[in-house]
C-alpha positions as CSV (number, residue, x, y, z in Angstrom):
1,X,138.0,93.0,188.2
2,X,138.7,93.2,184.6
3,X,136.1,93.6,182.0
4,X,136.1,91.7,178.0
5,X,135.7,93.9,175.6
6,X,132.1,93.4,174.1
7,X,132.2,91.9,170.5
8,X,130.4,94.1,167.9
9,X,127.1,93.8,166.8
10,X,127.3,92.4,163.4
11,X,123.7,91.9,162.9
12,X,122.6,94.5,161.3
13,X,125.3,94.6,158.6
14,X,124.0,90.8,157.9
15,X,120.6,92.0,157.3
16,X,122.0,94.5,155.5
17,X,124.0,92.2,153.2
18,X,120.7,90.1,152.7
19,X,118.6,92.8,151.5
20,X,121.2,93.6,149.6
21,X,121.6,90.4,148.0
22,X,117.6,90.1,148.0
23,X,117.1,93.1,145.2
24,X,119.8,92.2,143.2
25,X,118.3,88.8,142.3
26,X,114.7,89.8,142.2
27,X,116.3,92.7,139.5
28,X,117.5,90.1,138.3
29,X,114.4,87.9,137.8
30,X,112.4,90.9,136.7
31,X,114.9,91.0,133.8
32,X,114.3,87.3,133.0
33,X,110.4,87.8,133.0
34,X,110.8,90.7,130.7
35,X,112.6,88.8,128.6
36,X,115.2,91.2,128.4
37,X,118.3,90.0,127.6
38,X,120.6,92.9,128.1
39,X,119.1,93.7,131.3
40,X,120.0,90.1,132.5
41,X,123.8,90.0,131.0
42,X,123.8,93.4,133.0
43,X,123.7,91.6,136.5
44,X,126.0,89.4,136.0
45,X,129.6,89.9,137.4
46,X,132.2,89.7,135.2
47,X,133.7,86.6,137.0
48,X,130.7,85.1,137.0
49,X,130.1,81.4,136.8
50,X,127.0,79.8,135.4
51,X,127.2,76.1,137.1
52,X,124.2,73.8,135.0
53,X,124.6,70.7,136.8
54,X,121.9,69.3,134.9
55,X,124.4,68.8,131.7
56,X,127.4,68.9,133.9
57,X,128.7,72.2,132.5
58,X,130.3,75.6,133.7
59,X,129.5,78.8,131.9
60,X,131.5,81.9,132.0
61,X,130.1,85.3,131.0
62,X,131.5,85.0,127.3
63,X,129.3,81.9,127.0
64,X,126.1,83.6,129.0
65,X,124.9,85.8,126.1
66,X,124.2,82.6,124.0
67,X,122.7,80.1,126.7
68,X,120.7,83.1,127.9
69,X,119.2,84.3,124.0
70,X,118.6,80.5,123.6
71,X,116.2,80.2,127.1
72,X,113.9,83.0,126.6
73,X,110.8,81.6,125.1
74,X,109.7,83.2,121.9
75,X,106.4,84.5,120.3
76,X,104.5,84.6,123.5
77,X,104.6,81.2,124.2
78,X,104.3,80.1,128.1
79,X,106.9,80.9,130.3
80,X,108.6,80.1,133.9
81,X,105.7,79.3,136.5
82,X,108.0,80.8,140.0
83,X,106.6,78.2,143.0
84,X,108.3,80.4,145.9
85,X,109.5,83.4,146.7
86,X,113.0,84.7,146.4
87,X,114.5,83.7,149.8
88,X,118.4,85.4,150.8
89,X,120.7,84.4,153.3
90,X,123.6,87.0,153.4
91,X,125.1,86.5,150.1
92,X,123.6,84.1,148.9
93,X,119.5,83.9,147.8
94,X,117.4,80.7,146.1
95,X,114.7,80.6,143.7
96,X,112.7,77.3,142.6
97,X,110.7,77.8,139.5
98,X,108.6,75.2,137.2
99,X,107.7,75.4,133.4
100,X,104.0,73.0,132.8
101,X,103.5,72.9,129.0
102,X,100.2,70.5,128.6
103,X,101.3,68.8,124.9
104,X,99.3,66.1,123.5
105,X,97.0,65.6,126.3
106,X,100.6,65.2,128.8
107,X,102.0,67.3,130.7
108,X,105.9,68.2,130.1
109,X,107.1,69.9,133.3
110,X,110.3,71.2,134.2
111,X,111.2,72.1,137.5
112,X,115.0,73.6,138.7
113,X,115.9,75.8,141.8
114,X,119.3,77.8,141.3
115,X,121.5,79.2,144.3
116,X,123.0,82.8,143.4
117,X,126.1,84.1,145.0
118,X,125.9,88.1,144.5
119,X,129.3,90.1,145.1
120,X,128.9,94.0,145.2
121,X,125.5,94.4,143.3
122,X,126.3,91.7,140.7
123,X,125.6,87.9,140.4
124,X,128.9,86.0,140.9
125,X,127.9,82.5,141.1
126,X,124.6,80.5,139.9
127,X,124.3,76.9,140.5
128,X,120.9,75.2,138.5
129,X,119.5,71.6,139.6
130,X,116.7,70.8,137.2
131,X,114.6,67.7,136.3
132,X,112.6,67.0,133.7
133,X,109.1,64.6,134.6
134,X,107.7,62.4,133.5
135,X,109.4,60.5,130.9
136,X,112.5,62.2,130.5
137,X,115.3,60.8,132.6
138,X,117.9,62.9,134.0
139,X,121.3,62.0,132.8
140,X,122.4,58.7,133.2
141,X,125.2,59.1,136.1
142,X,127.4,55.9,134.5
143,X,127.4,57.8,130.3
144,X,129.7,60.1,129.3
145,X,127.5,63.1,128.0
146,X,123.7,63.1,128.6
147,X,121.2,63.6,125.4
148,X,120.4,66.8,126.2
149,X,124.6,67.8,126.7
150,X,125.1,66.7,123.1
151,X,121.9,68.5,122.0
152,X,123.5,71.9,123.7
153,X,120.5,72.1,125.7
154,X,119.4,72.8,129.3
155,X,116.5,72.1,131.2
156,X,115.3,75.8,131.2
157,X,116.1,75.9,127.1
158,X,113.8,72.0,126.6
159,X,111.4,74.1,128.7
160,X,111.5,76.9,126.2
161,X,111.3,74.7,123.2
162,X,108.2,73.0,124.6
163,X,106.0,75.6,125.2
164,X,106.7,77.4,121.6
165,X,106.3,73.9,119.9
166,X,102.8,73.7,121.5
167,X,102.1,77.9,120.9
168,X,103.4,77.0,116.7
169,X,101.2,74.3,117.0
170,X,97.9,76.1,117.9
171,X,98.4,79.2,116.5
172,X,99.6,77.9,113.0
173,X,97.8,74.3,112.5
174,X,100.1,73.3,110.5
175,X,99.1,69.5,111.1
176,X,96.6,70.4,108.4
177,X,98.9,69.7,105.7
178,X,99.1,66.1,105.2
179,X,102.6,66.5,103.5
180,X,104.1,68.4,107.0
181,X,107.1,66.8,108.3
182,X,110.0,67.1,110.6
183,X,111.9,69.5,108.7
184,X,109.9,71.6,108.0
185,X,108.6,72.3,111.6
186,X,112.1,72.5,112.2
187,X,113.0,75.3,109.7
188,X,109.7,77.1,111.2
189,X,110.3,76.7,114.8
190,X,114.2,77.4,114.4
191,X,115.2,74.5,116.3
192,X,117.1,71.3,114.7
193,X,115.2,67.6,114.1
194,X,117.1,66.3,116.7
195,X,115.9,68.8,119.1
196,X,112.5,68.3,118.9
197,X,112.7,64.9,118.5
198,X,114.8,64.3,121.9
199,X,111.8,66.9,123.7
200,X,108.9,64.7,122.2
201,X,110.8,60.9,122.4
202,X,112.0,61.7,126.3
203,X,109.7,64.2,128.2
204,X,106.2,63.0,125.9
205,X,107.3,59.2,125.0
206,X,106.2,59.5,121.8
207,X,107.3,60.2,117.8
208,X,107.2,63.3,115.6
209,X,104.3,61.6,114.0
210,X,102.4,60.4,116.8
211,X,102.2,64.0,117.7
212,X,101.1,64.9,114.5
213,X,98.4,62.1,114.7
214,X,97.1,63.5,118.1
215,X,97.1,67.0,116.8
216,X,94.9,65.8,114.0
217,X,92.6,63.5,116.1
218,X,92.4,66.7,118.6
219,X,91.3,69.2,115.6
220,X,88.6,66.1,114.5
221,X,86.9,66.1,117.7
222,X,86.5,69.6,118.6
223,X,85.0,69.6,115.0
224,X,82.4,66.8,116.2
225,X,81.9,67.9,119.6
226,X,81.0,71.4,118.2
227,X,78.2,69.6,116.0
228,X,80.0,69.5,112.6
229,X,77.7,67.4,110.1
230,X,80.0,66.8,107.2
231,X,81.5,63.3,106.2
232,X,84.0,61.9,109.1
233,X,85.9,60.8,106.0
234,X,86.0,64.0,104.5
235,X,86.9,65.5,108.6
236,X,89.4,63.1,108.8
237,X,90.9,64.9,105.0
238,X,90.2,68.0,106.3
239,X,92.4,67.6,109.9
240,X,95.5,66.6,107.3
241,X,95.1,62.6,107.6
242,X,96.1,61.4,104.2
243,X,94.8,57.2,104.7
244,X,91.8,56.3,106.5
245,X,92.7,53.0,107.4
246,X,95.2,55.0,109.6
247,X,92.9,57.8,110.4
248,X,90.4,55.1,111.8
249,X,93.2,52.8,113.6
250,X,93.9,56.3,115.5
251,X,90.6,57.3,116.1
252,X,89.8,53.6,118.0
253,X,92.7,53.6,119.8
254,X,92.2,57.1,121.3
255,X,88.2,56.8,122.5
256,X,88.0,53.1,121.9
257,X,85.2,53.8,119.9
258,X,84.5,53.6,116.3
259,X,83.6,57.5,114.3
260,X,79.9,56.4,113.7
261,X,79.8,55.0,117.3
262,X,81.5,58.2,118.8
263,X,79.1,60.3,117.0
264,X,76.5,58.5,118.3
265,X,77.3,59.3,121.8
266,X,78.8,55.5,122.4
């Protein structure tokens, strides 16, 4: 009677290999929530590929130092909200993370899950699925180059450039000029006019100065609600409206009530 030989047992180099793969990427998301940028160049392989399949691109380590600089949030502002924990499976390990930046009374969320690929301590392969809700479409299967592609931006980087909009917003006030504009908020944010325009227009569905207008009739209220006593026209001066016609066409269409009847308590 003749025996097989017994096959080896494989299993524990697999969970090795898991584990393995396991550190490396939550190294690797420590980096990113440190927000330090050489830490997270330093996982990746040197034949690494960055797959964004949000804008349809492919990313090779000379092209990671940019993308990365440009998706880590500045100034303290909000950053990646992680909705699971890191799961591996041999080589390979998954993480699903969401960015919720509340912006004139919306919500602008961002959700993406990427697949890594580690090779021998290092990150070979990413592949990033993101959406943007509600409001901002993903790109349109049938056009050439998505909005955001021609912008040069990701889902992770409109993420970024939400929540320090919002953080410039309520740290600065700078709605309290009635002479601010687009330009300007672009020179002090660092991002271009069409950048900020494409965030607000397709995740908020609204204008540069609609935003302004809701940042304004948002600083008004929190003066009335708090018992302020002055003139409503000289509030509505004071918050950085410059016509009251407008100032009170606002103001109705966002309580439905008129200043003297909203101070009244309706």
């Amino acid at each position: 009677m003749t025996h097989s030989a017994a096959l080896p047992d494989t299993s524990d180099d697999g969970a090795a290999l898991t584990e393995a793969t396991r550190a490396t990427v939550t190294r690797y998301h420590a980096a990113w929530k440190a927000r330090d940028l050489a830490a997270i160049l330093g996982c990746y392989d040197p034949e690494v590929v960055y797959i964004d399949h949000y804008r349809g691109l492919s990313l090779r380590l000379g092209d990671l130092g940019a993308y990365v600089a440009r998706s880590l949030p500045r100034d303290g502002a909000p950053f990646l909200d992680h909705i699971d924990r890191i799961r591996a499976d041999g080589d390979t390990a998954f993480i699903q993370y969401q960015i919720v930046v509340p912006m004139a009374g919306r919500l602008a969320e961002f959700h993406a899950s990427e697949a890594i690929t580690v090779r021998s301590g290092l990150i070979l392969r990413i592949r990033e699925y993101a959406t943007l809700t509600p409001g901002a479409p993903g790109p349109d299967r049938h056009a050439a180059r998505p909005p955001a592609e021609r912008l040069g931006l990701s889902a992770r980087q409109l993420g970024s450039i939400a929540a320090e909009l919002d953080a410039y917003f309520e740290r600065r006030k700078p709605y309290l000029d009635p002479e601010l504009d687009l330009p300007r908020v672009a020179a002090e944010t660092g991002y271009t006019r069409n950048q900020i325009s494409f965030l607000l227009n397709q995740v908020l569905g609204m204008s540069f100065y609609q935003y302004l207008t809701h940042k304004r009739l948002q600083h008004l209220l929190a003066a009335l609600d708090r018992g302020h006593e002055g003139r409503i026209d000289t509030l509505a001066f004071d918050a950085g409206f410059n016509s009251l016609s407008a100032f009170y066409r606002a103001f109705r269409r966002a309580t439905g009530l008129s200043p003297s009847a909203y101070t009244r308590g309706g």
